[in-house]
C-alpha positions in Angstrom: 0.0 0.0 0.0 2.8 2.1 0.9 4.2 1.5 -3.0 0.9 3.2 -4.0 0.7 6.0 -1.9 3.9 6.7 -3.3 2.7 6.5 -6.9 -0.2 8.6 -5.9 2.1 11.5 -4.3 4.5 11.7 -7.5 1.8 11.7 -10.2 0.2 14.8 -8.0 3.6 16.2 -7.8 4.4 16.0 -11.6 0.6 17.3 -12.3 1.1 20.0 -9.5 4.7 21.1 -11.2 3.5 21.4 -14.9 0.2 22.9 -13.8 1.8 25.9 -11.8 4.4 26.6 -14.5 1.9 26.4 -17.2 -0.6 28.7 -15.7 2.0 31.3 -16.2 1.2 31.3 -19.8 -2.3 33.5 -18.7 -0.2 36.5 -17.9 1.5 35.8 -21.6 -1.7 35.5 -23.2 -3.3 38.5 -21.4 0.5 40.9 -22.4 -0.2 39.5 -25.9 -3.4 40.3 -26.7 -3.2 43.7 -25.0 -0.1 44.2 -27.4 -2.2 43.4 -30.4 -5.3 45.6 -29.3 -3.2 48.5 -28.8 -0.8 48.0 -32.1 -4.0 47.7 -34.1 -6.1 50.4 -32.9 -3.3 53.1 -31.8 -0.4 52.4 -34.1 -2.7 50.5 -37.1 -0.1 48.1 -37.1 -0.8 43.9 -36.8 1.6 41.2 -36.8 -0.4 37.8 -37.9 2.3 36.1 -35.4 1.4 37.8 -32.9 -2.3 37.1 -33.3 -1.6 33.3 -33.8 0.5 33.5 -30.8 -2.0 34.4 -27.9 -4.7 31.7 -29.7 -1.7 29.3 -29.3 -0.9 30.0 -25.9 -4.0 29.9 -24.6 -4.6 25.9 -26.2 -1.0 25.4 -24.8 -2.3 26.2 -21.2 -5.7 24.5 -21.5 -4.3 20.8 -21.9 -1.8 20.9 -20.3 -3.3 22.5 -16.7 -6.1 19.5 -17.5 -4.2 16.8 -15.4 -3.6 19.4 -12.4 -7.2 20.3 -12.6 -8.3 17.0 -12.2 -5.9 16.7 -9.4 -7.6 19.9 -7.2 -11.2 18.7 -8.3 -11.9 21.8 -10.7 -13.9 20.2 -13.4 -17.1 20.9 -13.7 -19.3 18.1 -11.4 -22.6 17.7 -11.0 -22.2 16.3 -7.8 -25.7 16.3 -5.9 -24.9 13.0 -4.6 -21.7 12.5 -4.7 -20.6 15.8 -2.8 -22.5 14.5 0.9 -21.2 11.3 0.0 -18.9 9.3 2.4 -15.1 8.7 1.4 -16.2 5.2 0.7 -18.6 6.0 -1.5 -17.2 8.5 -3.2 -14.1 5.9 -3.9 -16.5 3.7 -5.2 -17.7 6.3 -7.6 -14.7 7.6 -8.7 -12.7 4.0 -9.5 -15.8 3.1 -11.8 -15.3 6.6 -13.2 -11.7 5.9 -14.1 -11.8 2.5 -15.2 -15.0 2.7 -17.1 -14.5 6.7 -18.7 -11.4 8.4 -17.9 -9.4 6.1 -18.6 -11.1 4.8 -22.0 -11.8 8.5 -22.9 -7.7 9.4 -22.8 -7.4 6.0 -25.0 -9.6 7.0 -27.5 -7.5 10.7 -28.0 -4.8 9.2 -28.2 -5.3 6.2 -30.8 -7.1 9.2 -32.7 -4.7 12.2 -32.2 -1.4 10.2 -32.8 -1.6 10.3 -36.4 -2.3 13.8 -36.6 0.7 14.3 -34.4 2.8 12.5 -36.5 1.5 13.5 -39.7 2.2 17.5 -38.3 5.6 16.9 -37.5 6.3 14.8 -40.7 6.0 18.1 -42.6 7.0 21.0 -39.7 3.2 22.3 -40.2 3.0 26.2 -39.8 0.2 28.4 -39.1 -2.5 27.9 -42.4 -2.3 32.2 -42.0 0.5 33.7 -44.6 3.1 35.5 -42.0 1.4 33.2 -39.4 3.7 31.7 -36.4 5.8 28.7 -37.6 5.8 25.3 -35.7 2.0 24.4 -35.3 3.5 21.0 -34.9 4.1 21.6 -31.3 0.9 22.7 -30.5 -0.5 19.9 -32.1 1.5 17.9 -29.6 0.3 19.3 -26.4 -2.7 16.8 -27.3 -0.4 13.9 -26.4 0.3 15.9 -23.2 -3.3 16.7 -22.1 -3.5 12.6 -22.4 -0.3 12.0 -20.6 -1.2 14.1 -17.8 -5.0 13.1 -17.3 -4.7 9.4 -17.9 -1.6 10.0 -14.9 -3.7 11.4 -12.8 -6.8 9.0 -13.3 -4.5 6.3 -12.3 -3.9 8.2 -9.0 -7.2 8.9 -8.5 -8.1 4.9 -9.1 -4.7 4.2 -6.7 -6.1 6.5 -4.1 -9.9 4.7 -4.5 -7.9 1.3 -3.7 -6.4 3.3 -0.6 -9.6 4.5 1.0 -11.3 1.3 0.1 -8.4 -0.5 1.9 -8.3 1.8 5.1 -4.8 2.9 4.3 -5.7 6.4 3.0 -3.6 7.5 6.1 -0.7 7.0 3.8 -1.3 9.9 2.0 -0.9 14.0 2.5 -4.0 15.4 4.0 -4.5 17.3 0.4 -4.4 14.6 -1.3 -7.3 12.5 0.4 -10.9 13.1 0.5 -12.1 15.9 3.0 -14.0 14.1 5.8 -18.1 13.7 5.3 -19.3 17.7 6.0 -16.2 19.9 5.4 -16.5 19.7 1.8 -16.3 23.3 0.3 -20.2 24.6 -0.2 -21.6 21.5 1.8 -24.7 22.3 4.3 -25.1 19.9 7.3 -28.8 19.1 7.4 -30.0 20.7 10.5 -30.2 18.0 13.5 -34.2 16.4 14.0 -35.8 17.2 17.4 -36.0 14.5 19.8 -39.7 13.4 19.6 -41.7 14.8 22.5 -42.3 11.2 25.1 
């Protein structure tokens, strides 16, 4: 168990790394697009790069923060039962999810998204805009990252499941484990019944 608590802590690590130093890309996507807006209306000026660039960017950042989103539980969820759930039950819940969807789902990009790769690269594919950015080939690969990083991290999340459902969930961080039944973020504690009157 101790083997897979491990596993569990470096997959959120290496999600957790790559998702704080990608973020960064916002603040170059926001400079960019401010540089364009004022080049074009102040200085009628505009660089078809440049406009490529913060597009670009911004698919850059969006696959490859999705592993480290998964990790801190910020896709969208609609969670009326599973958010009062127990940890039990939400391990149950989320090991079917991975083995039955995740998992499948990151499969299915990648059987279809490999070809596409390669056939990008084969050639060096630019931007399809004349005096567009060069090297649309490595964007095309941060597909092959997004399903990297997610299919990582629905392994830990399965790993973690087999913890809880185990009892040895003390192995991990605190941030790494479920929050106890109640504390969830949002949750509402039904008020307590009144004792019936003898």
């Amino acid at each position: 168990m101790r083997i897979l608590a491990a596993i569990v802590r470096i997959i959120a690590a290496v999600n957790t790394a790559v998702g704080r130093l990608v973020s960064w890309l916002a603040l170059a996507i926001v400079v960019v697009c401010f540089t364009v807006v004022v080049q074009r209306y102040v200085f009628a000026v505009s660089f078809v790069w440049m406009q490529d660039l913060y597009i670009w960017l911004n698919g850059a950042m969006f696959t490859a923060v999705a592993g480290f989103a998964l990790l801190r539980d910020d896709h969208v969820r609609v969670d009326i039962f599973y958010r009062p759930a127990s940890p039990r039950r939400k391990a149950v819940v989320d090991l079917i999810g991975v083995l039955l969807f995740l998992l499948p789902f990151t499969f299915v990009v990648y059987v279809y998204s490999m070809p596409f790769v390669r056939r990008s690269w084969s050639y060096a594919e630019g931007s399809a805009n004349v005096g567009g950015m060069p090297g649309l080939f490595v964007l095309k690969s941060f597909i092959l990252l997004f399903v990297g990083l997610v299919a990582l991290q629905g392994v830990a999340i399965a790993l973690r499941s087999v913890l809880v459902l185990a009892g040895s969930d003390h192995l991990l961080p605190r941030a790494l484990r479920y929050p106890p039944r109640g504390n969830e973020p949002g949750f509402v504690a039904p008020p307590p019944r009144e004792k019936a009157a003898r």
